[in-house]
C-alpha positions as CSV (number, residue, x, y, z in Angstrom):
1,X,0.0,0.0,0.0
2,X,2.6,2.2,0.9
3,X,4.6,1.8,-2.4
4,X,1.4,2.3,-4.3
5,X,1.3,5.4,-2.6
6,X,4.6,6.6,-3.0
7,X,4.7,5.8,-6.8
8,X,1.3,7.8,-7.4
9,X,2.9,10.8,-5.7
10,X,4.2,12.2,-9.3
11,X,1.0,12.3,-10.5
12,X,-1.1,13.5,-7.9
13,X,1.6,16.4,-7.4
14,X,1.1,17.2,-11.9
15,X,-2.5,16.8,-11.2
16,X,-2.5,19.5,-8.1
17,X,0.0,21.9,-10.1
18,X,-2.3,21.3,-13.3
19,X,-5.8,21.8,-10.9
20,X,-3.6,24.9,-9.9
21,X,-2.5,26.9,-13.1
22,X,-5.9,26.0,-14.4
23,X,-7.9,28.0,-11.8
24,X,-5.4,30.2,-10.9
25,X,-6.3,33.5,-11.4
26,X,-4.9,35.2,-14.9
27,X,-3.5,38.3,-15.4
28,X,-6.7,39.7,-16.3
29,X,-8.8,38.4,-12.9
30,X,-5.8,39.0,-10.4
31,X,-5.8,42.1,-8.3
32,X,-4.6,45.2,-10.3
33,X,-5.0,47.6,-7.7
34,X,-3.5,47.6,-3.8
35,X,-5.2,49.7,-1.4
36,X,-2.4,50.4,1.3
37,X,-3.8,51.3,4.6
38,X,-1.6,52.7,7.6
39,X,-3.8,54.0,10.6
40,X,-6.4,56.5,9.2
41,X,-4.2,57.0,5.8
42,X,-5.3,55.0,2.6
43,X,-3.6,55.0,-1.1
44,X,-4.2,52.9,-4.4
45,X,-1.2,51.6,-5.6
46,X,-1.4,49.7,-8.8
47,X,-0.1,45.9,-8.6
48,X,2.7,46.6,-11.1
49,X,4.3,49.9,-9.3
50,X,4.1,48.1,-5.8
51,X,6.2,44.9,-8.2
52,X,8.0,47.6,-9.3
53,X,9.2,48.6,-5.9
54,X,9.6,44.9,-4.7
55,X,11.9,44.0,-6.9
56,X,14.2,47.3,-7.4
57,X,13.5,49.3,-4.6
58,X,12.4,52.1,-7.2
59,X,9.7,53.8,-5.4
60,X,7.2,55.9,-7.4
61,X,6.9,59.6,-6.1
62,X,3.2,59.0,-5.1
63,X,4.2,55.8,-3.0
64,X,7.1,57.8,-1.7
65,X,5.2,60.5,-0.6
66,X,2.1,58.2,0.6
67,X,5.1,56.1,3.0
68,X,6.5,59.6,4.0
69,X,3.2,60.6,5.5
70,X,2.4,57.4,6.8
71,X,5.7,57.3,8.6
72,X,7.2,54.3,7.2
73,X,10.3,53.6,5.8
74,X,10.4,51.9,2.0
75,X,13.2,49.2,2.8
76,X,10.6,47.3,5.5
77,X,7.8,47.2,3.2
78,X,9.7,46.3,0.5
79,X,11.7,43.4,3.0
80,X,7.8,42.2,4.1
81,X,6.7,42.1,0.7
82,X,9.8,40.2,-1.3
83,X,10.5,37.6,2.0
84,X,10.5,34.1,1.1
85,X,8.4,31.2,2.9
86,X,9.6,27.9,1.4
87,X,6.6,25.7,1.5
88,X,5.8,22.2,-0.2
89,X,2.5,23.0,-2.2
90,X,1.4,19.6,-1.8
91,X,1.0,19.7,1.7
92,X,-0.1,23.1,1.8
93,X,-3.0,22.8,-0.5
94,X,-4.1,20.1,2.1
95,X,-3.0,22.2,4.9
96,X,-5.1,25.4,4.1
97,X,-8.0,23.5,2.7
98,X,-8.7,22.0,6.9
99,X,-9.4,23.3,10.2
100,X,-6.1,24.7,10.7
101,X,-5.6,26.6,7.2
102,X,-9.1,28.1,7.8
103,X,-7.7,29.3,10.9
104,X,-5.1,31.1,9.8
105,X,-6.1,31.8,6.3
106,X,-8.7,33.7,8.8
107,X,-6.3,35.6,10.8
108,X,-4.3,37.0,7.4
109,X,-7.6,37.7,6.0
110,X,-8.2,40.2,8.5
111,X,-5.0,42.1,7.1
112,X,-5.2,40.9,3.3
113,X,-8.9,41.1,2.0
114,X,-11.3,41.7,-0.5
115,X,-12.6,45.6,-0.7
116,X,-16.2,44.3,0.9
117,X,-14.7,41.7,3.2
118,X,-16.7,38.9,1.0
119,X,-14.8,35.2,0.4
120,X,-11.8,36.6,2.3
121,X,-10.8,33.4,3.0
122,X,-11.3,31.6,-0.3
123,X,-9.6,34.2,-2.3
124,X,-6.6,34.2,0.2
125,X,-6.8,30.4,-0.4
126,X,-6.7,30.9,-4.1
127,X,-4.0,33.4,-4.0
128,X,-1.2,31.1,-1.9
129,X,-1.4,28.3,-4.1
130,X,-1.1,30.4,-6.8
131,X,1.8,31.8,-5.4
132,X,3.2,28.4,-4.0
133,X,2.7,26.3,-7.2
134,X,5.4,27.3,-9.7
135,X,8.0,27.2,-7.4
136,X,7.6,25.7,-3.5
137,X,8.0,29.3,-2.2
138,X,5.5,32.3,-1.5
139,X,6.0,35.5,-0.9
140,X,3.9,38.3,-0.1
141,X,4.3,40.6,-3.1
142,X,3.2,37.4,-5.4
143,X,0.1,36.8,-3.5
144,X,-1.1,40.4,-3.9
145,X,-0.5,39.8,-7.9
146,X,-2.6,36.4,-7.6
147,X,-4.9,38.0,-5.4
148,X,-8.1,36.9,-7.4
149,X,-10.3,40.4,-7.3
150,X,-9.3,43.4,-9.3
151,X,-8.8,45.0,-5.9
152,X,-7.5,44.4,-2.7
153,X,-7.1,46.0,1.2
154,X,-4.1,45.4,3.0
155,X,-3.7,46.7,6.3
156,X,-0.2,47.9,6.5
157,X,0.3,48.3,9.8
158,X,-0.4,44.6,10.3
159,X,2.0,43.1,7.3
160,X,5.1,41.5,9.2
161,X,2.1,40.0,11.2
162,X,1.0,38.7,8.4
163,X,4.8,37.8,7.0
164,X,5.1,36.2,10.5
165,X,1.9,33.9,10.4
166,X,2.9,32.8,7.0
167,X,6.5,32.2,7.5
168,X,5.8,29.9,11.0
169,X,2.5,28.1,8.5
170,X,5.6,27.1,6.0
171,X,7.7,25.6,8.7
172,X,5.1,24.2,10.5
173,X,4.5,22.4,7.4
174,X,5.9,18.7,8.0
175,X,4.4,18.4,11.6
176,X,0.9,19.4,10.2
177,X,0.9,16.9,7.5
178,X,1.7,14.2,10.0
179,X,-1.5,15.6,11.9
180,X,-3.9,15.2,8.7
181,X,-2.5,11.9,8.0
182,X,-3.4,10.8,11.6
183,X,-6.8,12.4,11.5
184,X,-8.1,11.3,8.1
């Protein structure tokens, strides 16, 4: 049984990846706008300008200004957003799909959401996998680009919470599969 198991592990990982790209959200149905929130201050930031910024630390004078007012400084949002969570998708998908992944797909939710706070959790769920799939890691930046809703809310003051949750889910990883294996 075991070996039959082991030897159908290709293909139920190409069927998960497939499953995956397939409903993952395409350019056209991802998020194309961020709404950045820091206590009482709020700014749209397109997907692409906040990518922009991720990946070369080129800020755009409205995002400069915006961070300037709102008292932060560009190299910790950029350092939250470009972090890397190494994660098996596999177990993920299972993970964030009982109990537990509720649970915290919950929690980030509250920081990472839709504009009307509707399928929070389900979008979030769509977004990590998408983010997961190509390449066992996740970081935040890519799940605001998979993001499945033209828009999104993030709470900015809460984002390293968020980094946190998401980082300690990834390495939690291998202990919670051995839970869902004993539970199913």
């Amino acid at each position: 049984m075991r070996s039959l198991l082991l030897r159908s592990l290709p293909f139920v990982f190409s069927l998960a990846a497939a499953t995956g790209i397939l409903f993952s959200p395409s350019r056209a149905d991802a998020a194309n706008t961020v709404v950045l929130k820091y206590r009482f201050l709020r700014e749209s930031v397109s997907v692409p300008e906040l990518t922009t910024f991720a990946e070369t630390g080129e800020l755009s004078p409205a995002l400069r200004a915006y961070l300037a007012m709102a008292g932060r400084k560009p190299e910790d949002l950029r350092k939250t957003l470009t972090q890397e969570v190494k994660v098996n998708a596999l177990i993920l998908d299972r993970v964030l799909n009982n109990q537990i992944g509720e649970l915290v797909l919950g929690q980030v939710s509250d920081v990472v959401h839709t504009p009307g706070n509707g399928a929070n959790i389900q979008s979030l769920r769509g977004a990590v996998m998408s983010s997961a799939l190509p390449d066992n890691q996740i970081t935040l930046i890519e799940i605001l680009e998979n993001y499945p809703t033209s828009e999104v809310h993030v709470e900015g003051d809460r984002l390293a919470e968020v980094f946190g949750k998401l980082k300690r889910l990834g390495q939690g990883l291998p202990n919670l599969s051995d839970l869902i294996r004993i539970g199913q």
